[in-house]
ROSE-4610 file (N, C-alpha, C; in Angstrom, 1 decimal, always signed):
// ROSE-4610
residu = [X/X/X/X/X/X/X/X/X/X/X/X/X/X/X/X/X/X/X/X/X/X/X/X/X/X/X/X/X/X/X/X/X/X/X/X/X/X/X/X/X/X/X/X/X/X/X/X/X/X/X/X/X/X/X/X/X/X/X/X/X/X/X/X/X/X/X/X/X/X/X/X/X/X/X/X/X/X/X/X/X/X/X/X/X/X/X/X/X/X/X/X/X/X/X/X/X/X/X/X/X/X/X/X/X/X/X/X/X/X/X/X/X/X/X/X/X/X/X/X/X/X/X/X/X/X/X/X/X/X/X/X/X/X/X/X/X/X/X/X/X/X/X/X/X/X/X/X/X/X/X/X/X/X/X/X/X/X/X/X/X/X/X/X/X/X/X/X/X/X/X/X/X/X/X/X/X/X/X/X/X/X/X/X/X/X/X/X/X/X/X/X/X/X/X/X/X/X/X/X/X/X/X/X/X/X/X/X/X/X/X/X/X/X/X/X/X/X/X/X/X/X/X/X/X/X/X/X/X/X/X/X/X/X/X/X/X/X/X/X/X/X/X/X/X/X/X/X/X/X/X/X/X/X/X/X/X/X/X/X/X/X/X/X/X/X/X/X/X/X/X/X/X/X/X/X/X/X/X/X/X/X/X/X/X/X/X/X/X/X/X/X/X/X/X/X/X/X/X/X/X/X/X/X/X/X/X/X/X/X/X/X/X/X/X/X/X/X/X/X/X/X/X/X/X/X/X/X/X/X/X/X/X/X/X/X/X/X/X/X/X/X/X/X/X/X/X/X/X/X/X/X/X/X/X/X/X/X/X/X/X/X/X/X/X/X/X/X/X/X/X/X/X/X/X/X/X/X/X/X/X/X/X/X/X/X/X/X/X/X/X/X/X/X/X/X/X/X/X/X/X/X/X/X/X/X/X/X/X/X/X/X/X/X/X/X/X/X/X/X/X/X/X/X/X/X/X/X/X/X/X/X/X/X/X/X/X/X/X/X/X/X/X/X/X/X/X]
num = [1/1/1/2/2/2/3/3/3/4/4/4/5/5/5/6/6/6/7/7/7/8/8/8/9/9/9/10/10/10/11/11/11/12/12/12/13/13/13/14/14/14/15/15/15/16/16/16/17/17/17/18/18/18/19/19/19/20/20/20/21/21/21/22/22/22/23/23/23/24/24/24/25/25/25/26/26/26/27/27/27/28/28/28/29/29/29/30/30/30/31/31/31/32/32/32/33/33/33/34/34/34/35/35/35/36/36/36/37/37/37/38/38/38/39/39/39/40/40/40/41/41/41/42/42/42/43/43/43/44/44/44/45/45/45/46/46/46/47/47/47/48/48/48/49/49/49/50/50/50/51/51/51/52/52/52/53/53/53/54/54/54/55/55/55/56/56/56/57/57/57/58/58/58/59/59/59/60/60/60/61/61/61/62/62/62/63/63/63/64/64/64/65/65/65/66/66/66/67/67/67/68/68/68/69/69/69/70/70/70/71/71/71/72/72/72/73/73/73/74/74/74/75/75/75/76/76/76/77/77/77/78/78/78/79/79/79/80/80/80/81/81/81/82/82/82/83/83/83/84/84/84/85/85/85/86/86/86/87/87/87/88/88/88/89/89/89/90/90/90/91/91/91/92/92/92/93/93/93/94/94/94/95/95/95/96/96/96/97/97/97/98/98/98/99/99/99/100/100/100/101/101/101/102/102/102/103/103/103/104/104/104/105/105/105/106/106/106/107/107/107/108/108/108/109/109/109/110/110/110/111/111/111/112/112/112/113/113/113/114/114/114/115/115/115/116/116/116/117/117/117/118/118/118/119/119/119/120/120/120/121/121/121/122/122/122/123/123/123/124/124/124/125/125/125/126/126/126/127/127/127/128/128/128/129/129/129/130/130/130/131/131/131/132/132/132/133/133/133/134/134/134/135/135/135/136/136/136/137/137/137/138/138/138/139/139/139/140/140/140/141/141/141/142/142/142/143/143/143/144/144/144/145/145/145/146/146/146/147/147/147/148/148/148/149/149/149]
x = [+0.8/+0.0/+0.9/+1.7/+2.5/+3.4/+4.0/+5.0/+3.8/+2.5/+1.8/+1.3/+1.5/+1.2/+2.3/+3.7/+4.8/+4.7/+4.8/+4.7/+3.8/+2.4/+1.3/+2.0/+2.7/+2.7/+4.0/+5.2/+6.0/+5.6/+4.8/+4.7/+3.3/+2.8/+1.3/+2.2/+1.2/+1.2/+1.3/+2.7/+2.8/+2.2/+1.5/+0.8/+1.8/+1.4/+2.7/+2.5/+3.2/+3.3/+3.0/+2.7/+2.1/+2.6/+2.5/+4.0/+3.4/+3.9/+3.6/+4.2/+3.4/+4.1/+4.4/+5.7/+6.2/+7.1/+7.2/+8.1/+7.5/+8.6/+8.1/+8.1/+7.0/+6.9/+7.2/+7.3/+8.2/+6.9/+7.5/+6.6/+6.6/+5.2/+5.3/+4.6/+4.4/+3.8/+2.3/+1.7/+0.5/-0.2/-1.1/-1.4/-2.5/-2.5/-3.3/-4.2/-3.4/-3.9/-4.5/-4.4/-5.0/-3.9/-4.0/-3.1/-2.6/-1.6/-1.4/-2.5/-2.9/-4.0/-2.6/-2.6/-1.5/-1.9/-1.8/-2.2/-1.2/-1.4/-0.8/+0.3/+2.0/+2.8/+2.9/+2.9/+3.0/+4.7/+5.4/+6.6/+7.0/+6.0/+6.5/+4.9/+5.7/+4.8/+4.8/+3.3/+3.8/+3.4/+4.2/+3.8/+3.3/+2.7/+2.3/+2.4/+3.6/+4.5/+5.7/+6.6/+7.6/+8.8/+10.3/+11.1/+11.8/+12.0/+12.2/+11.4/+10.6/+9.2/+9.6/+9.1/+9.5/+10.6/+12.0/+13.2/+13.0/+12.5/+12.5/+11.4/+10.4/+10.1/+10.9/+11.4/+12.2/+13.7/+14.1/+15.4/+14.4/+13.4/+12.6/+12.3/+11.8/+11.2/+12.4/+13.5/+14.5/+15.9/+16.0/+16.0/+17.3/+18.5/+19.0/+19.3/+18.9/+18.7/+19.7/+20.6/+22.1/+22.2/+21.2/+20.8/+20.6/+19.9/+19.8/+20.2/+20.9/+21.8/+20.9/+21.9/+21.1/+22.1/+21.9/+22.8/+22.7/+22.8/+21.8/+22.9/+22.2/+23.0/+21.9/+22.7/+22.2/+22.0/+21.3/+21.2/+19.9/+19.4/+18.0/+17.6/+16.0/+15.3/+15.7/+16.8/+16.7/+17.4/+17.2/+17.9/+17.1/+18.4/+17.6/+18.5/+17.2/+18.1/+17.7/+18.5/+18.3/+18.7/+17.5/+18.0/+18.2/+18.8/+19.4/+18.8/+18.4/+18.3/+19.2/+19.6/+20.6/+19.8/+18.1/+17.9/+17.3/+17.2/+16.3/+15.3/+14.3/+13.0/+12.6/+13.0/+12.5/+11.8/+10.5/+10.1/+10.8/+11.5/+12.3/+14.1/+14.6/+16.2/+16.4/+15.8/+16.7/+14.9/+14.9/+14.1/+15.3/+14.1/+15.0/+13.7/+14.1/+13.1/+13.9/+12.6/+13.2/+12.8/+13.2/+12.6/+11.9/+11.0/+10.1/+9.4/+9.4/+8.8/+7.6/+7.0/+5.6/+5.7/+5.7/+6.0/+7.0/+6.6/+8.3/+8.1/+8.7/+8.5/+9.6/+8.7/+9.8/+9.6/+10.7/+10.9/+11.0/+10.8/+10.8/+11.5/+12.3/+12.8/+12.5/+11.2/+10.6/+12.1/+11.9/+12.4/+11.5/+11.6/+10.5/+11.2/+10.4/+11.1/+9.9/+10.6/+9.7/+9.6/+8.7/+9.1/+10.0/+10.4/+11.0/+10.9/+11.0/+10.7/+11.2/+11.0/+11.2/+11.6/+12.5/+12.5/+13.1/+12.7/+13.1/+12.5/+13.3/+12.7/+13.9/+13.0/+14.3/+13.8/+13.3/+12.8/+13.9/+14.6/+15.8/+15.2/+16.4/+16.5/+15.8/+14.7/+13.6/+14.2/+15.2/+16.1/+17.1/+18.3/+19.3/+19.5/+20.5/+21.3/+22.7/+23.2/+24.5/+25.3/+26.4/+27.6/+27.8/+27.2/+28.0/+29.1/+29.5/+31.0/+31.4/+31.3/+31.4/+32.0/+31.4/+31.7/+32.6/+33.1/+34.1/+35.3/+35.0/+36.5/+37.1/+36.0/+36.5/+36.9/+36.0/+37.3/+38.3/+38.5/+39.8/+40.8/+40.2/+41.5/+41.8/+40.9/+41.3/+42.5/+44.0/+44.7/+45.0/+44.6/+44.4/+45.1/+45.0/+46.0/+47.0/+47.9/+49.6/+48.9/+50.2/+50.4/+51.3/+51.0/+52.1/+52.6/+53.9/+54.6/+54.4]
y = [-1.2/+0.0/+1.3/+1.2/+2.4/+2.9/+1.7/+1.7/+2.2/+2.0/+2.5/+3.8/+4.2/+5.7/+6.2/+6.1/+6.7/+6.6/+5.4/+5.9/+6.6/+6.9/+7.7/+8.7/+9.3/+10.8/+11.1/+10.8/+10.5/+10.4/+10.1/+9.9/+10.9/+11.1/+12.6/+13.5/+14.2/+16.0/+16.5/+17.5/+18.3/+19.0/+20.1/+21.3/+22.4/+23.5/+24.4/+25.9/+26.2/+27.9/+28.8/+29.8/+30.8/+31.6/+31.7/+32.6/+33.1/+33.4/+33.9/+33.9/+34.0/+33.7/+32.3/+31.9/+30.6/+30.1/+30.7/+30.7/+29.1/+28.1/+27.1/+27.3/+26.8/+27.7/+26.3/+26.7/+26.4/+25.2/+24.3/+22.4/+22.2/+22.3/+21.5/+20.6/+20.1/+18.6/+18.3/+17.4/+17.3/+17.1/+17.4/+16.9/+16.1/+15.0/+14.0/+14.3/+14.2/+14.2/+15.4/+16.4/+17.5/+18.8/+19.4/+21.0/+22.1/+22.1/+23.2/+24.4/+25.2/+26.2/+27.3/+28.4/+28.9/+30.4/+31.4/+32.8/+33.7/+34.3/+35.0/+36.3/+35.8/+36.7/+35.5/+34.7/+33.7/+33.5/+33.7/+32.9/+31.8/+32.4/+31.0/+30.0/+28.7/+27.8/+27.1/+26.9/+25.9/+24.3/+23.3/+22.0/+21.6/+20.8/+20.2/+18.6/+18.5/+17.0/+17.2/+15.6/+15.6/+16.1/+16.9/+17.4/+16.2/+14.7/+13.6/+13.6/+13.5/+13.5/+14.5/+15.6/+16.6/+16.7/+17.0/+16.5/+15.1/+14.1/+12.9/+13.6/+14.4/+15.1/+15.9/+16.9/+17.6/+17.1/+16.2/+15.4/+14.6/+14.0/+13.1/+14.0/+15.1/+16.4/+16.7/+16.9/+17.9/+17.0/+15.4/+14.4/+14.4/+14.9/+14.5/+15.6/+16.8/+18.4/+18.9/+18.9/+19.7/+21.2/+21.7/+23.2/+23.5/+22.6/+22.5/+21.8/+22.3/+22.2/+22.4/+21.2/+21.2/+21.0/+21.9/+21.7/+21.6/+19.9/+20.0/+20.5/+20.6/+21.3/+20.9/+21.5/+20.6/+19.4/+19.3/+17.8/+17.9/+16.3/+15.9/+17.2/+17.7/+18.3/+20.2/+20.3/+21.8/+21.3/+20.8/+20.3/+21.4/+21.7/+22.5/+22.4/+22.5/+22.1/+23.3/+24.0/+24.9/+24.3/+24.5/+24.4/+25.9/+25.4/+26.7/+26.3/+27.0/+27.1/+28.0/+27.7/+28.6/+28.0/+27.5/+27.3/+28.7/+29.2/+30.5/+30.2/+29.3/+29.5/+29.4/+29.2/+29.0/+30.6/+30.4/+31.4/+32.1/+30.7/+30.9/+30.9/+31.4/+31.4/+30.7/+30.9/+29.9/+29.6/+28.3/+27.9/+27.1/+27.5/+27.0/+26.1/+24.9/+23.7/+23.8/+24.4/+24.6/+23.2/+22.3/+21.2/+22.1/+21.8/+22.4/+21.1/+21.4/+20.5/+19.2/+19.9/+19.1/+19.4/+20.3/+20.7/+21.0/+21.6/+22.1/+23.6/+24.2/+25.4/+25.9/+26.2/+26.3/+28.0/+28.4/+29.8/+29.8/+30.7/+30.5/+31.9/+31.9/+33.4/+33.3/+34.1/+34.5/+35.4/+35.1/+36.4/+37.3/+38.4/+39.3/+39.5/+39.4/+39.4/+40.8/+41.9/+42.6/+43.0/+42.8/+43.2/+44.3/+43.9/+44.9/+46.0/+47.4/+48.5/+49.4/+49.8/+49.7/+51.2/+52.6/+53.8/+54.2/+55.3/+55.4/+56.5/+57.5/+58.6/+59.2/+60.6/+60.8/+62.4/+63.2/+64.7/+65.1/+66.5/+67.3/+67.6/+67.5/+68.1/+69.4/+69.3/+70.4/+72.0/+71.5/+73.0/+72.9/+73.5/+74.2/+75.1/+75.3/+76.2/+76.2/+77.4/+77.6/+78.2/+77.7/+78.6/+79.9/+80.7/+82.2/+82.6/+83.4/+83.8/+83.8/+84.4/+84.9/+83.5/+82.5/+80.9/+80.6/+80.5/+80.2/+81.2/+82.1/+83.2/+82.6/+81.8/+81.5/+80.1/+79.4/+77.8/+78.1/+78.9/+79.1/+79.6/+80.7/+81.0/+80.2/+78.7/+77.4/+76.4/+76.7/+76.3/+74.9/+74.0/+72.2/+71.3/+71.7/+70.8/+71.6/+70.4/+70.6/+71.5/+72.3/+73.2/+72.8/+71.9/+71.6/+72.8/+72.6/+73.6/+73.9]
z = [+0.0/+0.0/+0.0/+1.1/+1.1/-0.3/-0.8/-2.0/-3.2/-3.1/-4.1/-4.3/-3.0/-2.4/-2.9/-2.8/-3.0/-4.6/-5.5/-6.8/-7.2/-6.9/-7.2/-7.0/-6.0/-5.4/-6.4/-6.7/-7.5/-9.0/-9.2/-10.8/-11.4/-10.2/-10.6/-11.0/-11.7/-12.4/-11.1/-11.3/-10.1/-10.3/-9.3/-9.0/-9.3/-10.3/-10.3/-9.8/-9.7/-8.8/-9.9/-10.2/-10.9/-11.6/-12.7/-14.0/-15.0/-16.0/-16.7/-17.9/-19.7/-20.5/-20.4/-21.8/-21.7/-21.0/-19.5/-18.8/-18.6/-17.8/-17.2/-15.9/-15.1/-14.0/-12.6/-11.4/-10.5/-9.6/-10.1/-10.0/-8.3/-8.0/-6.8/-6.4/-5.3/-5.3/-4.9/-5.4/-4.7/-3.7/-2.5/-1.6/-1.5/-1.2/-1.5/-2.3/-3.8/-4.9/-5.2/-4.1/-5.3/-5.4/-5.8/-6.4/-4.7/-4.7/-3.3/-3.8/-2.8/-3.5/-3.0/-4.7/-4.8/-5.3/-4.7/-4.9/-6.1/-7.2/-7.9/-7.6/-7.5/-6.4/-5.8/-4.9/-3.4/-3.8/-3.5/-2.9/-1.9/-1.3/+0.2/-0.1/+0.3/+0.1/+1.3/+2.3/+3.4/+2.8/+2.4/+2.0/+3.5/+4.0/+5.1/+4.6/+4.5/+4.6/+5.1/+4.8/+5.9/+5.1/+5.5/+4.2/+3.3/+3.8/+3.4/+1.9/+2.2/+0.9/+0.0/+0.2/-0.6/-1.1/-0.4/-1.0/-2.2/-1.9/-2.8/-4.6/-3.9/-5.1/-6.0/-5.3/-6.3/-6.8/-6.2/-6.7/-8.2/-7.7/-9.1/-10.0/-9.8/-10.8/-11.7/-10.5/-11.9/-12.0/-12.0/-12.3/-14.1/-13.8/-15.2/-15.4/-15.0/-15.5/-15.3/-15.9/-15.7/-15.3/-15.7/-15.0/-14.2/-13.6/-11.8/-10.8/-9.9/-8.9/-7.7/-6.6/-5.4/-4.4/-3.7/-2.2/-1.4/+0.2/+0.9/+1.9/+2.9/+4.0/+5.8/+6.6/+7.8/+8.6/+9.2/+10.2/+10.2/+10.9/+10.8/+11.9/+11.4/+12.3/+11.4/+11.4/+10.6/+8.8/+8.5/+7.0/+6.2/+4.7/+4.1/+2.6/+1.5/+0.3/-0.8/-1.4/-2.0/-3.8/-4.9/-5.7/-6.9/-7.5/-8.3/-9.9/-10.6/-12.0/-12.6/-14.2/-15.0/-16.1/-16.5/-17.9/-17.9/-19.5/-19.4/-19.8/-19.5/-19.6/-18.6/-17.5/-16.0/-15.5/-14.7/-14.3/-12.7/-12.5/-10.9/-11.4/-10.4/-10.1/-9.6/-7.7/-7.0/-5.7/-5.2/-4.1/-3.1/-2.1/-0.4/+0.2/+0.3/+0.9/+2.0/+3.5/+4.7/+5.3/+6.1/+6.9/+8.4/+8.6/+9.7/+10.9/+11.5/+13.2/+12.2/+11.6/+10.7/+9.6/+8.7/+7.7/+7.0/+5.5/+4.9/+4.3/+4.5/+3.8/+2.6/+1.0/+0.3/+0.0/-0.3/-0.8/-2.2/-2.8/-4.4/-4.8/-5.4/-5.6/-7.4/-7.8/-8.8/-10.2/-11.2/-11.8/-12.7/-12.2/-13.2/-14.2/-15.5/-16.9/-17.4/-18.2/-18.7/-20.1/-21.3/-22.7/-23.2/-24.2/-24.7/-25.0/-24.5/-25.2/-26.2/-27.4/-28.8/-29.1/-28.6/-29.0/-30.1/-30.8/-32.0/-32.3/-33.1/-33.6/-34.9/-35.5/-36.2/-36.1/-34.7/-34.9/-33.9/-34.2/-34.1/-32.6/-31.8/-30.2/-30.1/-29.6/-29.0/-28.2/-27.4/-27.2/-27.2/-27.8/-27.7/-27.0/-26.4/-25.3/-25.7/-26.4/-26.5/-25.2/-25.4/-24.3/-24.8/-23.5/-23.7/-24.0/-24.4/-24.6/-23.0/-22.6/-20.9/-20.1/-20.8/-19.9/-21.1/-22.2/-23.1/-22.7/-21.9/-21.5/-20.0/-19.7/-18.0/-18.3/-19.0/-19.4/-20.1/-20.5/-21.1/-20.3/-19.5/-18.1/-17.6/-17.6/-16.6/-17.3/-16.7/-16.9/-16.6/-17.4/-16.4/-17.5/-18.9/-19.3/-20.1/-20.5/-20.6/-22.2/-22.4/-23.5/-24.4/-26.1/-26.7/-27.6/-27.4/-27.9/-29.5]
């Protein structure tokens, strides 16, 4: 029973966090079978499972992926695994899977991406301001560089 519970949970459509465009956006897991409920903006996510589990998710998710890196760090009770992305279609940089008393809390560090903006013109500078003589007689009394002979 349990082993069939772990492949279900392992092999389901992850629930994903919220993006936009063709970004691919930042996969997380199911809770008994249905979607984390996930607000547009949310960064922190509280999973309410154990960090064992979850860890075991996102090592199987991003599985092969040479773009993403993972670093675990700590001891049982505060463990914490941060992974990193470097593909560019990713809607995230970097997440921090905290281990918690009952739960896990992951961070998601979002990247905002904004279209291109297109300027261009071809109409002549609107004011001109020439230098007075008055200020051409006082840079010139300013003696600062060398004098070739």
């Amino acid at each position: 029973m349990r082993f069939a519970l772990l492949c279900a949970f392992l092999l389901a459509p992850a629930a994903v966090a919220a993006s936009e465009g063709d970004q691919t956006p930042f996969p997380l897991p199911l809770i008994d079978g249905k979607p984390l409920a996930v607000v547009k903006g949310q960064t922190t996510f509280r999973l309410p499972m154990k960090f064992a589990r979850a860890e075991s998710f996102f090592r199987e998710q991003f599985k092969g992926e040479a773009k993403i890196a993972f670093k675990s760090e700590g001891s049982d009770g505060a463990r914490v695994l941060t992974l990193r992305s470097s593909r560019s279609k990713e809607s995230w940089h970097k997440a921090v899977v905290k281990e918690g008393e009952v739960d896990t809390l992951v961070e998601v560090s979002f990247i905002f991406r904004a279209n291109p903006e297109q300027v261009g013109g071809r109409m002549p500078p609107i004011l001109f301001i020439p230098r007075s003589s008055e200020v051409s007689k006082a840079v010139d009394a300013i003696d600062h560089m060398e004098k070739k002979p």
